[in-house]
KEVEXRO-961938 format. One record per atom (N, C-alpha, C): residue in one letter; residue number from 0; x negated, y, z negated. Coordinates in nm, 4 decimals, decimal comma, padded with zeros to 6 digits. Last residue first. Example, Ala and Ser with C-alpha at 12.3 -4.5 7.8 and 13.67 -1.06 7.14 Angstrom:
<atoms>
+------+------+----------+----------+----------+
: baro : seza :       px :       py :       pz :
+------+------+----------+----------+----------+
:    S :    1 : -01,2850 : -00,2250 : -00,7080 :
:    S :    1 : -01,3670 : -00,1060 : -00,7140 :
:    S :    1 : -01,2900 :  00,0030 : -00,7870 :
:    A :    0 : -01,3190 : -00,5690 : -00,7800 :
:    A :    0 : -01,2300 : -00,4500 : -00,7800 :
:    A :    0 : -01,3200 : -00,3300 : -00,7800 :
+------+------+----------+----------+----------+
</atoms>
This chain:
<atoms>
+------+------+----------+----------+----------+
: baro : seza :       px :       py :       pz :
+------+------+----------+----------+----------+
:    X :   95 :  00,2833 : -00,9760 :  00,2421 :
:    X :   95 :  00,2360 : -01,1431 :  00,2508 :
:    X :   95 :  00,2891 : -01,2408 :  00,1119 :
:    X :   94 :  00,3444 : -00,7982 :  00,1602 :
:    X :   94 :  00,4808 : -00,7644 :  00,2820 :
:    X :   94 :  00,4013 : -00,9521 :  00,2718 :
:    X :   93 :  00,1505 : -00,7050 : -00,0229 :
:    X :   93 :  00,2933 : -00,6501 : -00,1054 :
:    X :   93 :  00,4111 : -00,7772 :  00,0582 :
:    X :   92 : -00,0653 : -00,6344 :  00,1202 :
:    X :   92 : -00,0389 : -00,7109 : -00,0094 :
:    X :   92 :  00,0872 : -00,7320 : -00,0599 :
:    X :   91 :  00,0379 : -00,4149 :  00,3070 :
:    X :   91 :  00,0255 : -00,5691 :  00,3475 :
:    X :   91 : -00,0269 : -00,6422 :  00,2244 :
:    X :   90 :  00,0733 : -00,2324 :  00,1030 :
:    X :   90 :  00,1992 : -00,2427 :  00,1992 :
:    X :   90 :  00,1665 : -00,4020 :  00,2688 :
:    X :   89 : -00,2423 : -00,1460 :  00,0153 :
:    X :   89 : -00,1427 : -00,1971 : -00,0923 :
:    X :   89 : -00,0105 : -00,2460 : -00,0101 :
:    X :   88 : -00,3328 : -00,0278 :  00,2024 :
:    X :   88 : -00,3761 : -00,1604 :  00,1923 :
:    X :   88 : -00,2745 : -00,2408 :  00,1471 :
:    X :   87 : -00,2201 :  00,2587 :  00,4763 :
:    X :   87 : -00,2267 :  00,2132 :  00,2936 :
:    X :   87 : -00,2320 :  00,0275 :  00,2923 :
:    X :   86 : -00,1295 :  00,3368 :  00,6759 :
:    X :   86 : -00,2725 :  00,2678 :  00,6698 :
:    X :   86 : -00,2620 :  00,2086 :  00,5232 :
:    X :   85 :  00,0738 :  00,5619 :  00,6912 :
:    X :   85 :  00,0830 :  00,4156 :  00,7375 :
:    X :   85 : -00,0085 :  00,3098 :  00,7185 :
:    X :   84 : -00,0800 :  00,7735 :  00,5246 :
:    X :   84 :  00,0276 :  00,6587 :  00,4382 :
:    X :   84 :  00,0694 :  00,5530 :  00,5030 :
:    X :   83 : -00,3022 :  00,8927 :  00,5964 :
:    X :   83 : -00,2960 :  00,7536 :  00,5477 :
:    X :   83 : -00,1872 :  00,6999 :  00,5289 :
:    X :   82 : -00,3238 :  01,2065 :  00,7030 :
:    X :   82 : -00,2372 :  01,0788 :  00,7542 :
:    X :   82 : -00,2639 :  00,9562 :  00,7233 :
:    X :   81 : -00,5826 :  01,3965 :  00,7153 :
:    X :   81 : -00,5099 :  01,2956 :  00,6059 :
:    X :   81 : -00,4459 :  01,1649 :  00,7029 :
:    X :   80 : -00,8720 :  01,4812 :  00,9891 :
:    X :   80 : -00,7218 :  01,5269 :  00,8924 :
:    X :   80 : -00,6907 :  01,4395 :  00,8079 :
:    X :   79 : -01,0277 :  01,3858 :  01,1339 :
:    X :   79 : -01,0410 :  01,4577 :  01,1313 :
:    X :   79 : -00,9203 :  01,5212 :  01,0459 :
:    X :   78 : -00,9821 :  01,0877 :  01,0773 :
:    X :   78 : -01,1198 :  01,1359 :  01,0170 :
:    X :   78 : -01,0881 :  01,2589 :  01,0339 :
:    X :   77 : -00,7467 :  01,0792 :  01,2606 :
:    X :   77 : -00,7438 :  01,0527 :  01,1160 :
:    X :   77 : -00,8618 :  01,1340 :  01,0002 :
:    X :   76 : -00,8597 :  01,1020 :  01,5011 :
:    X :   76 : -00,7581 :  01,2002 :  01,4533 :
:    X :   76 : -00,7357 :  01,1695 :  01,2792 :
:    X :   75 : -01,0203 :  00,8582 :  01,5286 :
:    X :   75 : -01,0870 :  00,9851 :  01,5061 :
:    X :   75 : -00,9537 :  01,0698 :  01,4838 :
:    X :   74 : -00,8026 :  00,6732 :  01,4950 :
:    X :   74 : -00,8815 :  00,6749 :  01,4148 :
:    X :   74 : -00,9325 :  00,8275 :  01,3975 :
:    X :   73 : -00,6728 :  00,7367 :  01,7183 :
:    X :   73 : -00,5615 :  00,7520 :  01,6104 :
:    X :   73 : -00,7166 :  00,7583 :  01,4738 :
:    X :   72 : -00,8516 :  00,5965 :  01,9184 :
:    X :   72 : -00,8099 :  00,7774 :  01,9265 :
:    X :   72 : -00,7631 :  00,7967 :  01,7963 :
:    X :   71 : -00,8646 :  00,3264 :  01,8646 :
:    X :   71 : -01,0093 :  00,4310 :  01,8422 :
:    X :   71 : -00,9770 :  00,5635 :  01,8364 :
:    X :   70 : -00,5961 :  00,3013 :  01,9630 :
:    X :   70 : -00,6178 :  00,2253 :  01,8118 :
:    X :   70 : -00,7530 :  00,3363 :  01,7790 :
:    X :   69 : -00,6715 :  00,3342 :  02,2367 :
:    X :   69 : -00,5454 :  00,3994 :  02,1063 :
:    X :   69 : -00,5904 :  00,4082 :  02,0092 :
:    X :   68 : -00,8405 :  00,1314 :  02,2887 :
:    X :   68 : -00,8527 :  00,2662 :  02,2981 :
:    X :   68 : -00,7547 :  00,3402 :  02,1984 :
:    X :   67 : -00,8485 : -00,1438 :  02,0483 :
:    X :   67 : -00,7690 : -00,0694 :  02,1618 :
:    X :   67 : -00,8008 :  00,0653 :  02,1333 :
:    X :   66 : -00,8049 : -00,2288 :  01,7920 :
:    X :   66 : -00,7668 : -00,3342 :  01,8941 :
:    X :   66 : -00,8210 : -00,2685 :  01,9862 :
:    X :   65 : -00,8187 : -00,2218 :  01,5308 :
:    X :   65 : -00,8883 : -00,1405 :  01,6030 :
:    X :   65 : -00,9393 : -00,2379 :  01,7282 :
:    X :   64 : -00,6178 : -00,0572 :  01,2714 :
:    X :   64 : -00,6262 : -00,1639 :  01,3838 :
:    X :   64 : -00,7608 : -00,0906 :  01,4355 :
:    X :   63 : -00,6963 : -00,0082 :  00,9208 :
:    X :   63 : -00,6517 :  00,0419 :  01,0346 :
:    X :   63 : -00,6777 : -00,0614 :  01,1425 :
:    X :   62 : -00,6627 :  00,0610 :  00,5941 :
:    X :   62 : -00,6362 : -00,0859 :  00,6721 :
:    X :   62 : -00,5639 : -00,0117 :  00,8083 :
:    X :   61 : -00,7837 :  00,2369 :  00,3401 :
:    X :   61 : -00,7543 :  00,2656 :  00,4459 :
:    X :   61 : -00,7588 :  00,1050 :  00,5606 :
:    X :   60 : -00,9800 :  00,2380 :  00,1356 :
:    X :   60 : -00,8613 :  00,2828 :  00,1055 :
:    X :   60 : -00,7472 :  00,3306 :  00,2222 :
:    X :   59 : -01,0084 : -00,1046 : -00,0244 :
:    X :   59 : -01,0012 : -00,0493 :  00,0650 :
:    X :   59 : -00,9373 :  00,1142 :  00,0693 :
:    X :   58 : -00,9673 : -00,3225 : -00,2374 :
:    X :   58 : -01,0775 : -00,2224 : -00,2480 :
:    X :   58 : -01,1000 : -00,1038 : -00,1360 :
:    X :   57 : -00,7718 : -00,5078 : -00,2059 :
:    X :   57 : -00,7314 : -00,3792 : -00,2753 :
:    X :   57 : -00,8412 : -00,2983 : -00,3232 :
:    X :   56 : -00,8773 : -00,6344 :  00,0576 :
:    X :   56 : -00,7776 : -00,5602 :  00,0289 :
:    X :   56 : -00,7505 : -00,4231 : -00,0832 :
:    X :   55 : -01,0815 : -00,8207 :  00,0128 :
:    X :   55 : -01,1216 : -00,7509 :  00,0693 :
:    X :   55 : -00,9568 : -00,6088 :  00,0040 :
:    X :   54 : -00,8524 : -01,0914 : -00,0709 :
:    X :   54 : -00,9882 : -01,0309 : -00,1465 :
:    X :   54 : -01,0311 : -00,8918 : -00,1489 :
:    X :   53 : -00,7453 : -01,0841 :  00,1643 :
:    X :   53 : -00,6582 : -01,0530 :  00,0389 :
:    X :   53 : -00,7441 : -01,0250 : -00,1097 :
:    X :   52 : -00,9061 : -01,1408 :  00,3301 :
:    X :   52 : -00,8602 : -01,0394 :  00,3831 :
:    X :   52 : -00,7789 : -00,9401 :  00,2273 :
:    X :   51 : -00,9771 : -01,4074 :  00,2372 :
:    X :   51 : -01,0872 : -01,2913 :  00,2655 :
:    X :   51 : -00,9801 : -01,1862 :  00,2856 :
:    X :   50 : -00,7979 : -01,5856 :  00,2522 :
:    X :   50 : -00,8335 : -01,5387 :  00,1655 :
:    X :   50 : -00,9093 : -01,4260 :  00,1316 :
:    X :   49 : -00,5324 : -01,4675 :  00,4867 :
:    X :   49 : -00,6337 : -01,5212 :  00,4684 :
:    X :   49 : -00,6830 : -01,4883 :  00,3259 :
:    X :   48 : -00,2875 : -01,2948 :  00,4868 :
:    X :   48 : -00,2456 : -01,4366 :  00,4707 :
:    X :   48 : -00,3888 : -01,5063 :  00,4093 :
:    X :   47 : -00,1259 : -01,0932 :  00,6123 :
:    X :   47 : -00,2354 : -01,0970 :  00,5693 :
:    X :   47 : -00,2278 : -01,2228 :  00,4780 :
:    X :   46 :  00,0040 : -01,1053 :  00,9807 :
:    X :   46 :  00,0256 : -01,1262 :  00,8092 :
:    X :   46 : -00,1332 : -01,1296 :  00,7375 :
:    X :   45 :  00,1259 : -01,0087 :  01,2202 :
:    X :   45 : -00,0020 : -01,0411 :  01,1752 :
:    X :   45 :  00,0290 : -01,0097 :  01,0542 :
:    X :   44 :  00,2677 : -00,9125 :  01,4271 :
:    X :   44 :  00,3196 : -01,0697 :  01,3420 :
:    X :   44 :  00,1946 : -01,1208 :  01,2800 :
:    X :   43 :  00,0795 : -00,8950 :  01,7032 :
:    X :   43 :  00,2343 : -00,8788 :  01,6359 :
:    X :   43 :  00,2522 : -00,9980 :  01,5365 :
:    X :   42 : -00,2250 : -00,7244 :  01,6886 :
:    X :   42 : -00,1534 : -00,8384 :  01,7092 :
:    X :   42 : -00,0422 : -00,8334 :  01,6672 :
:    X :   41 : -00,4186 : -00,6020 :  01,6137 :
:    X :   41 : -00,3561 : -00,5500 :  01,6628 :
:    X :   41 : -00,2645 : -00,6326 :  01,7138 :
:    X :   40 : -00,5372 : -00,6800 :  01,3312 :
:    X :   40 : -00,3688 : -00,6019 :  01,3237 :
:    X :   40 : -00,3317 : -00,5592 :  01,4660 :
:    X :   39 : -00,7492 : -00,8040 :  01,4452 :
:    X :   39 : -00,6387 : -00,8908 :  01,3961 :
:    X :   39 : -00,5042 : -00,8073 :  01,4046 :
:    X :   38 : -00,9425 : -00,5760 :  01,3788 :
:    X :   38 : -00,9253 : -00,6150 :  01,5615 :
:    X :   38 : -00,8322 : -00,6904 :  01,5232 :
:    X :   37 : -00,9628 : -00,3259 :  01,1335 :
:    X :   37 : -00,9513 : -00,4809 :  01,1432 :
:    X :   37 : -00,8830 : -00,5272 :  01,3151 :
:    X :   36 : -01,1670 : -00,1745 :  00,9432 :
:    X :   36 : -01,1214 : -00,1450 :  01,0447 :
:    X :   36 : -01,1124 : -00,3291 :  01,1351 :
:    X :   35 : -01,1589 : -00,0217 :  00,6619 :
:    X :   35 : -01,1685 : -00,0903 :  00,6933 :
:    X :   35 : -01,0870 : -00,1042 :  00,8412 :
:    X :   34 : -01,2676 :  00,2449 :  00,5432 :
:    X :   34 : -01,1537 :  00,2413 :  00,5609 :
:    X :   34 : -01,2107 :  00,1289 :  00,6584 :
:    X :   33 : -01,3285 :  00,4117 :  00,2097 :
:    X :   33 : -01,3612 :  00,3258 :  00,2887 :
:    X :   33 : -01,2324 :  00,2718 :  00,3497 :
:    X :   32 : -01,4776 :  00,7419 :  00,0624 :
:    X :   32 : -01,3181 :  00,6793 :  00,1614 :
:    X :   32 : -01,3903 :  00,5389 :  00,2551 :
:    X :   31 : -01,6737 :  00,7868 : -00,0287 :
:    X :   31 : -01,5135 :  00,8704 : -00,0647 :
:    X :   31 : -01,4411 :  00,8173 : -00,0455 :
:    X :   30 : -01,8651 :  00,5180 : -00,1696 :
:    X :   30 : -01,7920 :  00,6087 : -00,1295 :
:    X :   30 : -01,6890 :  00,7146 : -00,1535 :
:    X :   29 : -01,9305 :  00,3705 : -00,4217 :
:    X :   29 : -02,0248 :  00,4189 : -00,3819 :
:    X :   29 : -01,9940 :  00,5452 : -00,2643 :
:    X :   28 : -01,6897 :  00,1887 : -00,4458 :
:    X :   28 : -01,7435 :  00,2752 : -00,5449 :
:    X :   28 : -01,8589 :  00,4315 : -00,4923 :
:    X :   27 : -01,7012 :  00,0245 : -00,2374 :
:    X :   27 : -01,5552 :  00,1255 : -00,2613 :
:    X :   27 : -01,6387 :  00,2176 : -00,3474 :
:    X :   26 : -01,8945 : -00,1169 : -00,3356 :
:    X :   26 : -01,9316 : -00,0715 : -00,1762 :
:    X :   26 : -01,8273 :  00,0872 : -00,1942 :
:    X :   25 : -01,8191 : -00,2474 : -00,5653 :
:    X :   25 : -01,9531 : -00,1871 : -00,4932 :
:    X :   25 : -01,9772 : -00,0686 : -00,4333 :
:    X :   24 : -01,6478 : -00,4048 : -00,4448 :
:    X :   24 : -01,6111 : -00,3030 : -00,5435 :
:    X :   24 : -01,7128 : -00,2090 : -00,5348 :
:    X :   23 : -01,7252 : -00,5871 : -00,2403 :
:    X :   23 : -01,6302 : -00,4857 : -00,2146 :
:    X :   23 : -01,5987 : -00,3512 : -00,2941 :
:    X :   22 : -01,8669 : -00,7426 : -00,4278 :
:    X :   22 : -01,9547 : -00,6361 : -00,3231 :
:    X :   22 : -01,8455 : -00,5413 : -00,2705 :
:    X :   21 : -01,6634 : -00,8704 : -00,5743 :
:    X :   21 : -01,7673 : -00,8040 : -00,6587 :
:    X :   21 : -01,7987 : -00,6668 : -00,5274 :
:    X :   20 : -01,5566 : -00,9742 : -00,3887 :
:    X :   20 : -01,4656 : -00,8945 : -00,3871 :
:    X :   20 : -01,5763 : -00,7770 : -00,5425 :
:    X :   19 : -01,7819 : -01,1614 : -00,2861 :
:    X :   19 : -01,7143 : -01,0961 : -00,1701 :
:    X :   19 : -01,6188 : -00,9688 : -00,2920 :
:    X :   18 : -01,8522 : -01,3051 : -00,5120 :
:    X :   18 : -01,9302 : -01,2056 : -00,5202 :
:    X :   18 : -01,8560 : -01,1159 : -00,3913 :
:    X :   17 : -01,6387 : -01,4965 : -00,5725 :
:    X :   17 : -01,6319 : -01,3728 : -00,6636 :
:    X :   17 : -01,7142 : -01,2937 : -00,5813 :
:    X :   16 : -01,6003 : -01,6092 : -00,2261 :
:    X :   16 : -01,6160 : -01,6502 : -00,3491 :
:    X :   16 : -01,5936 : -01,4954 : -00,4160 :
:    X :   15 : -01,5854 : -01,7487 :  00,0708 :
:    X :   15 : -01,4755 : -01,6293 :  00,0017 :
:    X :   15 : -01,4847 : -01,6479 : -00,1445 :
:    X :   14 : -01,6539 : -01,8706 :  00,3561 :
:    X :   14 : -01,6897 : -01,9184 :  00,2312 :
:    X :   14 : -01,6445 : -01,7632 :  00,1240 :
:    X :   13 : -01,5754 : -01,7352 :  00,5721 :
:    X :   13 : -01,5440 : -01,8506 :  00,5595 :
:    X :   13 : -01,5005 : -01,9054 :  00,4011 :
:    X :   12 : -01,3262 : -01,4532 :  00,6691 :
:    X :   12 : -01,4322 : -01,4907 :  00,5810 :
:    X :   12 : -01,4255 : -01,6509 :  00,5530 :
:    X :   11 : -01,1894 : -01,2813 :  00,8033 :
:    X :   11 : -01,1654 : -01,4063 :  00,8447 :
:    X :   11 : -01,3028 : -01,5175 :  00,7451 :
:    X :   10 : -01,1862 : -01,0283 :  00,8282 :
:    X :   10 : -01,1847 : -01,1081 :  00,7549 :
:    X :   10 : -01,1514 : -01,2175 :  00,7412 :
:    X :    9 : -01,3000 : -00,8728 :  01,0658 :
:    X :    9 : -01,1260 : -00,9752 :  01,1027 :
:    X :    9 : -01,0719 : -00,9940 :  00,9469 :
:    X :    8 : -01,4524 : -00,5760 :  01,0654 :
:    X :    8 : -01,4236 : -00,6933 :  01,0202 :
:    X :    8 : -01,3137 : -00,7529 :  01,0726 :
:    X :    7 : -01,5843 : -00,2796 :  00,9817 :
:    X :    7 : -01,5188 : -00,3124 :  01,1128 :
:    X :    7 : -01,5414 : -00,5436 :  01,0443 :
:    X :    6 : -01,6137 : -00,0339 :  00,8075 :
:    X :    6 : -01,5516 : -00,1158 :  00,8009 :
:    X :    6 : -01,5028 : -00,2132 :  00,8876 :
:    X :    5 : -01,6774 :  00,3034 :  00,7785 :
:    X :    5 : -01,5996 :  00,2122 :  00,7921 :
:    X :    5 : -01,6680 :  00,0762 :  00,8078 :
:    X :    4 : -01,7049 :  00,5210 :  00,4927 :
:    X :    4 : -01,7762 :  00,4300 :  00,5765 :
:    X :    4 : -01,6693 :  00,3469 :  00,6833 :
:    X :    3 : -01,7901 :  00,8045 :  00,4398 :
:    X :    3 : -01,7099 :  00,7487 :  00,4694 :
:    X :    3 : -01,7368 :  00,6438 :  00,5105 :
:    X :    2 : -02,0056 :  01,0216 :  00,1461 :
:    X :    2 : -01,9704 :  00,9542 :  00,2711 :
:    X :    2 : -01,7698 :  00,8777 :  00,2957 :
:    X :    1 : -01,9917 :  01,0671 : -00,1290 :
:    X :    1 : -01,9427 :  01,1824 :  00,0234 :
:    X :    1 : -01,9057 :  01,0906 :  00,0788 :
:    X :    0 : -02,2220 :  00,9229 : -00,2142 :
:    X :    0 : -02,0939 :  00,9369 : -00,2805 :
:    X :    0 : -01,9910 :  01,0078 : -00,1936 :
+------+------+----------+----------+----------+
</atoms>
């Protein structure tokens, strides 16, 4: 129930039925903080568009890149303090 998990995915999910956003709930439940960690955002002009991704979404509580050394530093500075509000899931549900 503590834990943190992340999350490392494209979602690029083929086959995207009930039980993907069932197991998501699951999974969210069972943690403090799940923060999904997606190699796609590091791209310009990356929309959340897929079905998987928009499934996956509002169980998350954290949508971070993880393109790139950077991208891995900003993470561990995160784990070690707050700073979500650029990460928030709900902003690319809302911007697709």
């Amino acid at each position: 129930q503590g834990a943190i998990v992340l999350l490392i995915t494209d979602g690029l999910e083929r086959e995207v039925g009930d039980d993907l956003a069932k197991e998501m709930d699951i999974l969210h439940r069972s943690c403090r903080r799940l923060i999904w960690l997606n190699p796609l955002l590091g791209f310009e002009g990356f929309e959340a568009k897929a079905r998987g991704i928009r499934t996956m979404l509002p169980h998350v509580d954290e949508f971070r890149p993880v393109h790139s050394l950077e991208a891995v530093a900003d993470l561990c500075r995160a784990l070690s303090g707050d700073g979500r509000e650029a990460t928030d899931p709900r902003r690319w549900l809302e911007a697709a």
